[in-house]
C-alpha angles and dihedrals in degrees: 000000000000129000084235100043083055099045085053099047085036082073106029116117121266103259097050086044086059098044083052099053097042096068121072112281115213130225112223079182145006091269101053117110112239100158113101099207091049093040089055099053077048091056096044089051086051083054084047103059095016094241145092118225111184123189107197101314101130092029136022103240106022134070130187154203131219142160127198122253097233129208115218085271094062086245118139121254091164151314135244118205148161131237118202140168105271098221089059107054139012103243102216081065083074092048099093095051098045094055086047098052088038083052087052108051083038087057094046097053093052078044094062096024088120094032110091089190110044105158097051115086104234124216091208146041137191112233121218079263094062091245115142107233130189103259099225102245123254122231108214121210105249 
């Protein structure tokens, strides 16, 4: 029912896909998808164009967009996603934004796999050689 519920299960693997469509799916509104076989063609289309929309599904009133945050290997680690008043915004305009944001935490996180401690800027890194060399030093807007 959610834009990031979708973008998640958009990307699951197929056993747990089918576990999740065969139990009862509830229908917090009119608009919700709660047939499976509807909700899977939904889900392939997500895989399709890489992105959720939702139209007041969740909530009467709002719709949203999301895209999943993907591994190397296109699994799902999470999603990021926007909920708006439906009457304000189409939400297909936020599509573009919210893949780019969802590439470049994905990006960032590959980025700081090996690294325990990736929101501290470090002074030194370790080369492929194993030598310990002086990180040049960012400057932050603020």
């Amino acid at each position: 029912a959610t834009g990031v519920g979708k973008a998640l299960l958009a990307f699951t693997d197929a056993q747990f896909l089918r576990h999740y469509l065969s139990r009862a799916l509830e229908r917090p509104t009119a608009y919700t998808i709660v047939e499976p076989g509807r909700l899977r063609r939904e889900l392939t289309a997500v895989r399709c164009r890489g992105y959720a929309v939702t139209r007041e599904e969740m909530t009467l009133g709002s719709c949203s967009v999301a895209a999943p945050i993907l591994d190397g290997e296109r699994k799902p680690l999470a999603a990021v996603g926007v909920v708006v008043h439906t009457a304000r915004v189409d939400p297909e305009r936020l599509a573009t934004p919210v893949e780019e944001s969802a590439r470049a935490i994905a990006a960032r996180l590959a980025e700081a796999a090996d690294d325990p401690y990736p929101t501290l800027q470090h002074d030194f890194a370790v080369t492929p050689q194993g030598r310990l060399v002086r990180m040049p030093r960012r400057h932050t807007a603020g």
